[in-house]
Each structure stands twice: as structure tokens, then as C-alpha cells.
C-alpha positions as CSV (number, residue, x, y, z in Angstrom):
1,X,50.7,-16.8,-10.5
2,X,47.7,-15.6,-8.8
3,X,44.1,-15.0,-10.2
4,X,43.9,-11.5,-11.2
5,X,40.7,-9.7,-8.9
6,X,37.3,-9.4,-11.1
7,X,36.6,-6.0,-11.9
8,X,33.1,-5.2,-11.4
9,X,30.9,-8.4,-11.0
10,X,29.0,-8.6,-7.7
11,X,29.2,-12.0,-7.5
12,X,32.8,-12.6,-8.5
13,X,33.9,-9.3,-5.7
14,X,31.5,-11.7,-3.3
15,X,33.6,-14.9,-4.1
16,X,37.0,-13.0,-3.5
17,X,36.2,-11.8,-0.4
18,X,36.5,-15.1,0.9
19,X,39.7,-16.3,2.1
20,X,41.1,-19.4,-0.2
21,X,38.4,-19.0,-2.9
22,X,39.9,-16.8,-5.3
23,X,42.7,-18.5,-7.0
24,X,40.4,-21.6,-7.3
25,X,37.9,-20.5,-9.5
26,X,39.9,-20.0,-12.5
27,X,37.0,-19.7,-14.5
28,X,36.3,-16.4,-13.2
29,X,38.8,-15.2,-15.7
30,X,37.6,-17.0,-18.5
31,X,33.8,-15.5,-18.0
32,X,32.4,-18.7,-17.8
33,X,28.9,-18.5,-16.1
34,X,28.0,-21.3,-15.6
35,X,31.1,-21.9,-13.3
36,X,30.5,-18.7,-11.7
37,X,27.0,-19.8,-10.9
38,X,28.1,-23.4,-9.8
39,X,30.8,-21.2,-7.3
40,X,28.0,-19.2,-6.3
41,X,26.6,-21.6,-4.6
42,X,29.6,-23.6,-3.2
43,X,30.3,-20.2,-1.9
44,X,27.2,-19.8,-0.1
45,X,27.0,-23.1,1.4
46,X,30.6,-22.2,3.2
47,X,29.8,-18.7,4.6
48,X,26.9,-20.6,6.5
49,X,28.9,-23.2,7.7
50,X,29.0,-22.4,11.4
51,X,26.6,-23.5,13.7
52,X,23.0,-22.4,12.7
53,X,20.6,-22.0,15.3
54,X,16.3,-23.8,14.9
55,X,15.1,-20.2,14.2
56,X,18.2,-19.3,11.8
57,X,17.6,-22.2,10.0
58,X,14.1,-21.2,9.6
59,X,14.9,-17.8,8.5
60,X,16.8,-19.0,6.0
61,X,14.4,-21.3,4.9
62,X,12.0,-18.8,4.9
63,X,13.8,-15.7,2.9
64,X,14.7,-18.4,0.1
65,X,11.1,-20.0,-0.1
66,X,10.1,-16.2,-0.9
67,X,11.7,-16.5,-3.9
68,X,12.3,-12.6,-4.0
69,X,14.4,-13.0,-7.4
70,X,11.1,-13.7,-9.0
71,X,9.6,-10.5,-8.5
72,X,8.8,-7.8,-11.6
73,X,9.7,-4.3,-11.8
74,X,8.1,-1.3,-13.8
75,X,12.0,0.3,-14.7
76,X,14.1,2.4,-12.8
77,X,12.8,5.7,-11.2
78,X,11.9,7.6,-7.9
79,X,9.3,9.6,-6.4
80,X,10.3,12.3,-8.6
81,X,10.7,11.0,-11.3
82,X,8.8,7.7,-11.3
83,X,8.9,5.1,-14.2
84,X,5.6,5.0,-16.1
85,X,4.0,1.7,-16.7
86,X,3.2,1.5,-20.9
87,X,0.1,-0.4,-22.8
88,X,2.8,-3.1,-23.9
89,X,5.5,-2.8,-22.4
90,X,5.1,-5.5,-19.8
91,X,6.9,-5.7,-16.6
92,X,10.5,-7.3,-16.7
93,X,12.1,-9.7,-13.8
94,X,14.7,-8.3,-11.5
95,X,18.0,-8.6,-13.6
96,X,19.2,-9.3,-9.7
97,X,17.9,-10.7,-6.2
98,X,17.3,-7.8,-4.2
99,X,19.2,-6.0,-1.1
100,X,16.5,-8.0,1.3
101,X,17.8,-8.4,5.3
102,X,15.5,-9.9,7.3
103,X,15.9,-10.1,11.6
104,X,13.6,-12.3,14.0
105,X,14.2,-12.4,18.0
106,X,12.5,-14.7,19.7
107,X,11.1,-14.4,23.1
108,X,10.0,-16.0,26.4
109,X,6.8,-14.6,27.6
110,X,9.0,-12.4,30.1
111,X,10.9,-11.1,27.1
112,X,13.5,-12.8,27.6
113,X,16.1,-14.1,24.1
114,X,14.9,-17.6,23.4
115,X,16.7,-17.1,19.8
116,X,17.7,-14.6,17.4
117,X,18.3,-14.9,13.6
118,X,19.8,-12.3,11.0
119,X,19.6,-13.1,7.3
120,X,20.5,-11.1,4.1
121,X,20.0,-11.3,0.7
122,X,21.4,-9.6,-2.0
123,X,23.4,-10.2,-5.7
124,X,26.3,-11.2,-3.5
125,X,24.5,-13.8,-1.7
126,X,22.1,-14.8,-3.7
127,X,20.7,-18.0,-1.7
128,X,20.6,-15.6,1.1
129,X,23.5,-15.6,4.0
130,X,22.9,-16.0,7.9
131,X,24.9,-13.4,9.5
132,X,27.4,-14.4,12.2
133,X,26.3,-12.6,15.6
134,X,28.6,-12.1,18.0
135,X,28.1,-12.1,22.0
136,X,27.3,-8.6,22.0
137,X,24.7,-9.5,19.8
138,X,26.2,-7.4,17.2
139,X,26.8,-7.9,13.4
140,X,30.3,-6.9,13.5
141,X,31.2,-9.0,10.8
142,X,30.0,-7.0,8.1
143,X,30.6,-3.6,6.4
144,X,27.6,-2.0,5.6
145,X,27.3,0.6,2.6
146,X,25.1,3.4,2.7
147,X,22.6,2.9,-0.1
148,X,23.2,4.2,-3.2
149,X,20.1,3.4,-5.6
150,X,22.3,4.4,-8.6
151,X,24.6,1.6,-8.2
152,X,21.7,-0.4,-7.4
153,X,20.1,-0.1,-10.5
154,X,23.6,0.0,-13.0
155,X,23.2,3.7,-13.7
156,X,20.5,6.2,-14.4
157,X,17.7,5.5,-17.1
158,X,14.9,7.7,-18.8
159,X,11.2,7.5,-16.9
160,X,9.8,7.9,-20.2
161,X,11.1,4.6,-22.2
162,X,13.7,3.3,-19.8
163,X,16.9,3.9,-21.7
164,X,20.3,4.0,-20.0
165,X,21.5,7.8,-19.6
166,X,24.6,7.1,-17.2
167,X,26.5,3.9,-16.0
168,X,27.6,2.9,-12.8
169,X,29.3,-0.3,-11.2
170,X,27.7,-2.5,-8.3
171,X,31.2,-2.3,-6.1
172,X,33.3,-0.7,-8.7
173,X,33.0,1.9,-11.7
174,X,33.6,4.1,-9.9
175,X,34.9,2.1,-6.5
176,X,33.7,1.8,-2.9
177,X,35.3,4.5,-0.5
178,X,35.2,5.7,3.3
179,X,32.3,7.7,2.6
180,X,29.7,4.5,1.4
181,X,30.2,3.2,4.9
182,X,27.4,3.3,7.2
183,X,29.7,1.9,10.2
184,X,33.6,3.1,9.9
185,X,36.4,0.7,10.1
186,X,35.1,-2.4,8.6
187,X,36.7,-2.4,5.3
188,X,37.9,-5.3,6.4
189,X,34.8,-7.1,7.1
190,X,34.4,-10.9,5.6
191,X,30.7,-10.2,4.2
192,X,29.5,-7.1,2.6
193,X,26.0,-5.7,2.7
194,X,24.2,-1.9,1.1
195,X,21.5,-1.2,3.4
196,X,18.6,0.1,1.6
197,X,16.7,3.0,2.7
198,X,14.5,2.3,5.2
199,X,11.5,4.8,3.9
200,X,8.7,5.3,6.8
201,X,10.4,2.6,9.3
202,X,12.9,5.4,10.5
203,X,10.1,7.4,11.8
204,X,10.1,4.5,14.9
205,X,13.4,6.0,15.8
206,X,12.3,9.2,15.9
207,X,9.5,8.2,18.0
208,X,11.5,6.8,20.3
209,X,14.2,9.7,20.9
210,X,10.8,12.0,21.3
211,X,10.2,9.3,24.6
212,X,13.4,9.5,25.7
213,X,13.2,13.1,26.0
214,X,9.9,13.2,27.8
215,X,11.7,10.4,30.2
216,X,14.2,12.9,30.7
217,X,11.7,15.8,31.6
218,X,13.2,17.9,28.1
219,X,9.3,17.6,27.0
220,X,5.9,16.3,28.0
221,X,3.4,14.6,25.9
222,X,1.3,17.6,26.5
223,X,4.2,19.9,25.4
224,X,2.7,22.5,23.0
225,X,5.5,22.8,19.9
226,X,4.8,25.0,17.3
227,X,6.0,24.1,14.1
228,X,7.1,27.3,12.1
229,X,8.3,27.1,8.5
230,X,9.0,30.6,6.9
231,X,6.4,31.1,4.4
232,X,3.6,28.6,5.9
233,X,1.0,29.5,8.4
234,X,2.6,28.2,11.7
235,X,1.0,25.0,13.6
236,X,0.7,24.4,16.7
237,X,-0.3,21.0,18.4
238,X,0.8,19.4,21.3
239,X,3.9,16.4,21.4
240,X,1.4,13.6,21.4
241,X,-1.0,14.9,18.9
242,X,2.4,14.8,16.5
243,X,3.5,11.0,17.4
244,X,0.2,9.6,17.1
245,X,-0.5,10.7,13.4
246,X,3.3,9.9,12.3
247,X,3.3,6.3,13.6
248,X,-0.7,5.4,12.8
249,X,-0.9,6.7,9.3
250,X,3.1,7.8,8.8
251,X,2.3,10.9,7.8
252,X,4.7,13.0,6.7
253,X,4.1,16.4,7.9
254,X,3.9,15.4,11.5
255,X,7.4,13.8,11.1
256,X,9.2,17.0,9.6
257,X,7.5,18.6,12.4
258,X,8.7,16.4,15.3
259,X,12.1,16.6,13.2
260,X,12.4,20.5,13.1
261,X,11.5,19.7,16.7
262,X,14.6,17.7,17.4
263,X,16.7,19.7,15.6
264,X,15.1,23.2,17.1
265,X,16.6,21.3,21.0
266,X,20.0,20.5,19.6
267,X,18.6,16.6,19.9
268,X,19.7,15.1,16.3
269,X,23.6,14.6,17.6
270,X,22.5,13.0,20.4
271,X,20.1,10.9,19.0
272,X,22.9,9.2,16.9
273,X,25.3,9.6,19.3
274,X,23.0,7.3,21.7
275,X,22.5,4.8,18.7
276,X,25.9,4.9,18.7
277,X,26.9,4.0,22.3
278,X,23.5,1.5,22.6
279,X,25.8,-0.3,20.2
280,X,23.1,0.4,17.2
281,X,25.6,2.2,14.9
282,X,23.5,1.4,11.5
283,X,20.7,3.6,13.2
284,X,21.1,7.1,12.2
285,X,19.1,10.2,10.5
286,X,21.4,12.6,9.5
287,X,21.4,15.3,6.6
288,X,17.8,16.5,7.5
289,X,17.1,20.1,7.2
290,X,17.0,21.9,10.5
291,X,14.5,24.7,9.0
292,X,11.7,22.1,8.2
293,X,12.6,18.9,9.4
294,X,12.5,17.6,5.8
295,X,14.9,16.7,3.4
296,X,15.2,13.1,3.9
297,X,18.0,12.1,2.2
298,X,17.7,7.6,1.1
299,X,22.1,8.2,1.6
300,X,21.6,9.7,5.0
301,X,18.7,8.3,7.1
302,X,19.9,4.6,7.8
303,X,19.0,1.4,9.5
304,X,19.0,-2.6,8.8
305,X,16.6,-4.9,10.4
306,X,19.3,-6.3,13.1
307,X,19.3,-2.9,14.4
308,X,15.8,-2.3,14.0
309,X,14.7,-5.4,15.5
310,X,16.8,-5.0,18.8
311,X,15.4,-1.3,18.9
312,X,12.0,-2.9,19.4
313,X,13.1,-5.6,21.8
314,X,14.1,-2.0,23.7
315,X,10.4,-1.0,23.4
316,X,8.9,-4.1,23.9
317,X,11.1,-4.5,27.7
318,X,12.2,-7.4,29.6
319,X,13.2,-9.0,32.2
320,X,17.5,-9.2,32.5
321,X,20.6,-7.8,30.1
322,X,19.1,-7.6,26.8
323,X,22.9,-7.1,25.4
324,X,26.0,-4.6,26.4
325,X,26.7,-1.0,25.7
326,X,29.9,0.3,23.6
327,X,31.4,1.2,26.9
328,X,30.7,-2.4,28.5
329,X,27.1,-1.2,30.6
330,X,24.2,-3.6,30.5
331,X,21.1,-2.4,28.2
332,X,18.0,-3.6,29.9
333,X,14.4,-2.4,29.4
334,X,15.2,0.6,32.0
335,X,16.1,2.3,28.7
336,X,12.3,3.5,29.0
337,X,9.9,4.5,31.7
338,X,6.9,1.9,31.8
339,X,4.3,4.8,30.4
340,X,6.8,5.7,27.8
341,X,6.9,2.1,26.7
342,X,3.5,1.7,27.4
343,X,2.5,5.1,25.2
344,X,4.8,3.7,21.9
345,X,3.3,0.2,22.5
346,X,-0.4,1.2,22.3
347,X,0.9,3.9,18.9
348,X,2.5,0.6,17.2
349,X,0.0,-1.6,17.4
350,X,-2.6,1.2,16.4
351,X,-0.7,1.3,13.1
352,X,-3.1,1.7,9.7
353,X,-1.1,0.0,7.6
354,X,-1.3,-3.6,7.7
355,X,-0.7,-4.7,4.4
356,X,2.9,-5.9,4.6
357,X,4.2,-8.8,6.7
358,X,0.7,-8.5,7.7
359,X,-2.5,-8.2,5.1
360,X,-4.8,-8.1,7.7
361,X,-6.4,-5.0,6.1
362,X,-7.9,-6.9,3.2
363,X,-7.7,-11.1,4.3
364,X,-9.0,-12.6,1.3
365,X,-8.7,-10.1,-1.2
366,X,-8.0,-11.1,-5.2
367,X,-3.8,-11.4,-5.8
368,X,-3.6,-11.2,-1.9
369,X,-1.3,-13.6,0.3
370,X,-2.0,-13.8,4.1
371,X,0.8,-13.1,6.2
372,X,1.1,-12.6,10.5
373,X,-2.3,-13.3,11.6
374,X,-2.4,-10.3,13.2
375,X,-5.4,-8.0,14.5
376,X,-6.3,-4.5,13.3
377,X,-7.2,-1.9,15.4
378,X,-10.7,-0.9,15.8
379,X,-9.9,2.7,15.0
380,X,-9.5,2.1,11.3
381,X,-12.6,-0.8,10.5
382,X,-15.9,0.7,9.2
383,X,-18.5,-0.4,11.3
384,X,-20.9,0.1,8.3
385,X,-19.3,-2.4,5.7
386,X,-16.3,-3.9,7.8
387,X,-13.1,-2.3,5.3
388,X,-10.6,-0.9,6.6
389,X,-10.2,2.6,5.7
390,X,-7.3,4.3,6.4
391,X,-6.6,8.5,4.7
392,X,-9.4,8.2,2.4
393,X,-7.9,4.6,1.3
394,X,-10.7,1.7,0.9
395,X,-9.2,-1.4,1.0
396,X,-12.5,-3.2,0.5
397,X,-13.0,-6.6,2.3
398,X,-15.2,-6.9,5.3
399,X,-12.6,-7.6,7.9
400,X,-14.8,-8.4,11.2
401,X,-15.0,-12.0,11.4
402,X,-11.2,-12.3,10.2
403,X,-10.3,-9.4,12.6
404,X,-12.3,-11.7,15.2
405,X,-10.0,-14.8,14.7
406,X,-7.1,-13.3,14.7
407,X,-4.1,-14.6,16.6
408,X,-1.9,-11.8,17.6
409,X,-1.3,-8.3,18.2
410,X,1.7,-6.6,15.8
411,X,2.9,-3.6,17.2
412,X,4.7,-2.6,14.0
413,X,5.6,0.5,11.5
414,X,5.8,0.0,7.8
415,X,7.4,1.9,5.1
416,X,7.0,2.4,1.8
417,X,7.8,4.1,-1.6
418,X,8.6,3.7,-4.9
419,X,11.7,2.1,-4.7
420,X,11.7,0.8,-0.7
421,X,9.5,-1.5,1.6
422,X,9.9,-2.3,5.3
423,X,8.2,-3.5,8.4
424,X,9.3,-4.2,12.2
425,X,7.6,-4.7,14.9
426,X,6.5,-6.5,18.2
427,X,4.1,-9.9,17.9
428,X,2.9,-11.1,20.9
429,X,0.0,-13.7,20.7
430,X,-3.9,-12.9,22.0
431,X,-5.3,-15.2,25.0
432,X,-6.6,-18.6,23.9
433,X,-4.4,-18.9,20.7
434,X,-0.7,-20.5,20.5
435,X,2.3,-18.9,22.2
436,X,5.0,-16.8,20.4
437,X,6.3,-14.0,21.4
438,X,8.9,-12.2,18.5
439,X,10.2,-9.2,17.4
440,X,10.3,-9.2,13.3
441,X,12.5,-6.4,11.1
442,X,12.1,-6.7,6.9
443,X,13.7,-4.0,5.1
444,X,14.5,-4.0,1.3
445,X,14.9,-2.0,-1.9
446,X,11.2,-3.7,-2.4
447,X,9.2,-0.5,-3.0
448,X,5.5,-0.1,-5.2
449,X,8.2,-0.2,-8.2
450,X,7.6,-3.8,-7.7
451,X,5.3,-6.4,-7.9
452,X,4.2,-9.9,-8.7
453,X,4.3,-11.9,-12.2
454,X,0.1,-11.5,-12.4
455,X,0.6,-7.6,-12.6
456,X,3.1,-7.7,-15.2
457,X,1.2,-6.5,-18.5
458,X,-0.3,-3.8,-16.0
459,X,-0.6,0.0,-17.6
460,X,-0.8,1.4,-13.2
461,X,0.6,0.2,-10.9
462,X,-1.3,-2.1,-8.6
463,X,-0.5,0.0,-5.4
464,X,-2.7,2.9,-7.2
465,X,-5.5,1.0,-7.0
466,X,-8.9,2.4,-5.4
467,X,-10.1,-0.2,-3.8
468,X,-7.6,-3.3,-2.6
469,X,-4.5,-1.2,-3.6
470,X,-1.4,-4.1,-3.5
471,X,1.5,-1.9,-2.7
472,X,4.0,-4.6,-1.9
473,X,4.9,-8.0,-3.5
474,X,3.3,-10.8,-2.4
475,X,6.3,-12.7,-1.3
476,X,7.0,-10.3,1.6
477,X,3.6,-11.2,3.8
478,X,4.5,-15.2,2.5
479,X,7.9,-14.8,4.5
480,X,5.7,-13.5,7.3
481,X,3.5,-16.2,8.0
482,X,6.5,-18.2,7.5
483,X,8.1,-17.2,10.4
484,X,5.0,-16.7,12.2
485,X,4.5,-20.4,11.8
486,X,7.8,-21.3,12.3
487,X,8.0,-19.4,16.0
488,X,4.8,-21.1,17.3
489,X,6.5,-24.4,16.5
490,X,10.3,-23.6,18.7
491,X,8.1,-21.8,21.1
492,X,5.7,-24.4,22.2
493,X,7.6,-24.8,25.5
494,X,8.4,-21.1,26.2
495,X,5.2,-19.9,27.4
């Protein structure tokens, strides 16, 4: 007689996806945790079992020395609607890990793959999971879900004291269908992974498609678009003088403009068909409104850091086949003109926003962890008192001399909001200081809704702060100098 399925445990769904485990585990139908914890883990240690590479041993390392299940959270909510933090009502742990996946490539000093690691986290694989990649470089062994923040959080809940108004199951309750995959035809996939919204970090694949198109001679740089929205005063401003705000400071009107753009030259298919046939497929911005170029939908506008990550080896270049097309053609770095890549490279590491894997906009501050030792761009320091400034936003420390000893460049974008966090880019190391040359992708339902256990009797949230303004946990710039760390060791030789 065989073990009857579980109905709507992530965990127990996680164990019977694997082939052989389910009739074992008899305690599954007796609800006896501690078992289930004790299988947990068994289970874990088998879906790693194949040969781990020195860096995916690392990253693993790394994501489960963050200790991401130890994070707080203010309740559920969204930009809309978001939770308020009450005089005594403290902060409450995770009831789960989080959707975390983390992707590091590691490079030769001619760009060339030295290594590559992919790693997820989630409440199916709770000590974290290195994903199998294949030849192709591709992570065809799992079905990715398009996110779904209501099954993330168990249901919906009031902003104004938290209690449940609706239910809904993790994979069940109601269940999975066609329409939560991100990438058709993997139902059958061995692991299982939602891939949270990737806030801001999408706007790096807009940027890119924008390149593309001046490659192509659709645009120039110094193409005048006017962005029209019935009812608002038209504005018009030339290609580049949209890019550079929406990567530097991710602003948001210069994106729904570039957006309208794409949409206004029949270029959204095409983006996501190109995605598609780069063999990319978790890369995609769909659903947006063609009148405004907003609309941004956290169902709709996907990536995972795999994806990411080999999007900016494409921008970073290279010598040789960086990995094969869905029709069998090499992908190499002629994907982009040299000024195209160039342009990007010189936008991404001008980025504002260095308080993620990075906290090079306030080294030092109080309840601050340092992370890639990376250098800010002059753009943003104030050569009065040294802070960074970035939109009106102090974050008050006197950078120079840490800016000064800094080791590399990171030509990255961040995202962020209430209920998401990411951060990819391109770290390549400054002359005199130790080699590494990597491309790093973190994206996770790790948004200012979180924090650390020091904010947790908080009444604001810490990312609302004036001066110093903590928007992600600490544990994400930890796993950053982590890996940074942990490259310059396996790359002492590859310079």
C-alpha cells in the first residue's frame, strides 16, 4: 500500500518529489515533525549529491552561513497597502526561509568561465539546494513558478493589525497549474523553485534590449523620444538621457518611458522572444501597459539570478562561446557592439545604490555589515562632508578614505521594495589589489518588509530612516563578502 501524497506542506510536496522518498517516510502521515524535519535534511543532503564544484561548495556555504531564516518581518503587505509597524507589537521571525537564489560565475581575466555556481533557497529546501547545470549551461532541471506573493505569505492579512482575511496553500489550496509556470513544459522537473519578483533588477534588461536596438541602427543614443501620456505634459529627452537616470538612481519614470518606448516600436515581443532563443527563458517583462509603459505586474515581469547573471557575463564580453543558442548557435560577446557594452558598463558601475551586496555607501555605519569592497562612483560623494547622497537621500558616513581602499569596481543594479530585494552585477578587481573577476546575481522576496533581530521592537521601518536608511537585511551584503572572499581564494591562479 503506498503512502498517500501530503496535501499542502511545502516540505512534505518537496520530499515527494523525489524519486524513492515517499513511501519511506511514513511519518509524513502521522504529522510527526520532528521526522519531517529529520527527512528534511536527509533530503537535502541527497539532491546535492552530484559532484559540487570549489565555488558551488562555497556558494552553498555561503547562502547557509547567512542564516536568511533568521530574519524579522513587519507582517504581510505591499506598496499599496503596506503593513504598519505598532509601539508593541514587535517584529516576528519568518514563519519560513525565504524564496532566496543566488548565481556566481567566475571568470579569467579574459572573461573567460573559470566556474559557475547556482543555489536556491526556499521552504522546500531549506539548507539551500545547488542546482544541477547542464552543458548548455542551463537550469533545465527545475520548474520555475511565477511568483505569487499570496501563496507566499499563506493568504491575505489586514495592514492595520495583521489578521488573516483569505487563505491560500504554498503548492496546493488551490493547486499549481500551466499558468504558474514561468518556463512551459517542466511539470516534470525534479526540483521546484517560485521566482520572486525581481523589483528594479529588470530595468538591466530593458537597458539592454534599448543597446541592442541602437546596435541595430532602430535608435541612437542621441534619438530624441518623446514620452506622451494622455493627460500629462509630454517629455521629451533624448535615449541616453533616459538610460542613465533609470540604471544610476532606478528611477521609475524614465523606465515607463523607455517602456512606452519599446512598446510604441513593436519591441516587447521581441525582446522576449530574444530571451527566449539566447536560451534565457526566465527573462521576460510582459503585461506592461503600452499607453504608459507602467503597470508592472510582480506575476508578469520575471527573472532568477542564473538568468540574470549570464545576462551580465553578455555585457561584461569575452573571449570564446560563452554557452549555445535554442537553435544550436554559439553566444559570444558579439551579442554587443564594444561602445554598446562599453556605454552599459560605465551606467552600471555609476549605480547610486550601493547598499546591498555592497554597503559601500555608508562603510562603518551603526547596524551596518560590509559586503563587496567595492568603489562608489565619484558622481554621488559630497566633496563637502564625504556621504554619499543620492535623490535627496544622506546616508551619512564620510566615505573618502574607505572609497580610497577599495578593491573593486561592481557594475551592478539593485532592486528594491517592500516585499522584494535584488542585486547583479559585474566585479572586476582595481590595479594593485587581489584578482577576481565575477559576475554575482541575488534575488529574493527580501524587500524593506524585512530586517534584522536589532530592529525588531522598531515603530518605522529602518529603511525610512533620514540619515543611514538600512533598507535590506544585513545578512545579504554578509553573503556578499562571502563570495567576494571566497573568489579571490579559487582565483589566485587565474589572473
Amino acid at each position: 500500500m503506498s503512502t498517500p501524497k501530503p496535501a499542502d506542506d511545502t516540505t512534505l510536496n518537496w520530499l515527494w518529489r523525489l524519486p524513492g522518498f515517499g513511501p519511506k517516510f511514513s511519518a509524513i502521515e502521522m504529522g510527526n515533525r520532528y521526522a519531517l524535519n529529520i527527512a528534511a535534511m536527509l533530503c537535502a543532503a541527497t539532491v546535492n549529491v552530484h559532484a559540487e564544484s570549489p565555488l558551488e561548495t562555497a556558494l552553498l556555504q555561503a547562502v547557509r552561513e547567512a542564516h536568511f531564516e533568521g530574519v524579522i518581518y513587519f507582517g504581510a503587505g505591499n506598496e499599496e497597502r503596506p503593513v504598519k509597524a505598532h509601539p508593541g507589537l514587535p517584529a516576528r521571525p519568518v514563519a519560513h526561509p525565504p524564496n532566496v537564489n543566488v548565481a556566481v560565475i567566475q571568470l579569467d581575466a579574459d572573461g573567460r568561465l573559470v566556474d559557475r555556481a547556482y543555489v536556491m533557497l526556499s521552504r522546500d529546501y531549506p539548507t539551500g539546494l545547488i542546482v544541477p547545470l547542464g552543458n548548455n549551461l542551463g537550469a533545465d532541471s527545475v520548474r520555475f513558478l511565477r511568483w505569487d506573493i499570496v501563496r507566499s505569505d499563506g493568504g491575505t492579512f489586514s495592514s492595520e493589525d495583521g489578521h488573516p482575511l483569505t487563505t491560500k496553500g504554498w503548492t496546493n489550496h488551490p493547486p499549481l497549474t500551466a499558468a504558474d509556470d514561468l518556463v512551459p513544459d517542466r511539470t516534470s522537473a525534479p526540483y521546484q523553485f517560485m521566482a520572486p519578483y525581481p523589483a528594479s533588477l529588470f530595468k538591466s534588461m530593458v537597458a539592454f534590449h534599448v543597446m541592442r536596438m541602437v546596435d541595430a541602427g532602430k535608435i541612437t543614443l542621441d534619438t530624441e523620444y518623446d514620452y506622451a501620456v494622455a493627460g500629462e505634459k509630454p517629455e521629451p529627452r533624448k535615449i541616453r538621457d533616459w538610460l542613465d537616470p533609470m540604471i544610476t538612481v532606478s528611477d521609475n519614470h524614465a523606465t515607463h518611458a523607455l517602456l512606452k518606448m519599446l512598446h510604441d516600436q513593436h519591441e516587447i515581443d521581441p525582446l522576449n522572444r530574444e530571451f527566449r532563443e539566447l536560451n534565457l527563458p526566465t527573462l521576460q517583462i510582459n503585461a506592461t501597459d503600452p499607453k504608459t509603459g507602467r503597470g508592472w505586474n510582480t506575476a508578469q515581469i520575471n527573472l532568477t539570478a542564473w538568468d540574470i547573471a549570464r545576462l551580465f557575463w553578455l555585457i561584461d564580453g569575452g573571449a570564446g562561446e560563452f554557452w549555445q543558442e535554442a537553435d544550436g548557435k554559439p553566444v559570444t560577446a558579439g551579442i554587443l557592439s564594444d561602445a554598446s557594452r562599453a556605454y552599459l558598463k560605465r551606467l552600471l558601475t555609476e549605480q547610486a545604490f550601493n547598499d546591498c551586496l555592497t554597503t559601500a555607501n555608508f562603510p562603518g555605519a551603526k547596524n551596518v555589515r560590509p559586503g563587496i569592497p567595492s568603489r562608489v562612483a565619484e558622481r554621488w560623494i559630497n566633496p563637502t562632508n564625504g556621504h554619499v547622497t543620492v535623490e535627496g537621500q544622506d546616508y551619512g558616513v564620510d566615505i573618502r578614505a574607505a572609497n580610497a581602499q577599495a578593491e573593486v569596481t561592481f557594475a551592478h543594479k539593485t532592486g528594491l521594495t517592500f516585499n522584494y530585494g535584488s542585486d547583479a552585477g559585474i566585479v572586476t578587481s582595481l590595479p594593485g589589489k587581489p584578482f577576481r573577476h565575477y559576475i554575482i546575481a541575488f534575488v529574493a522576496n527580501l524587500g524593506h518588509r524585512y530586517a534584522d533581530a536589532v530592529f525588531a521592537t522598531r515603530t518605522n521601518f529602518p529603511a525610512f530612516d533620514a540619515v543611514s536608511p538600512i533598507a535590506y537585511t544585513q545578512r545579504i551584503p554578509a553573503l556578499g563578502k562571502a563570495m567576494d572572499e571566497a573568489v579571490t581564494k579559487l582565483s589566485a591562479d587565474k589572473q
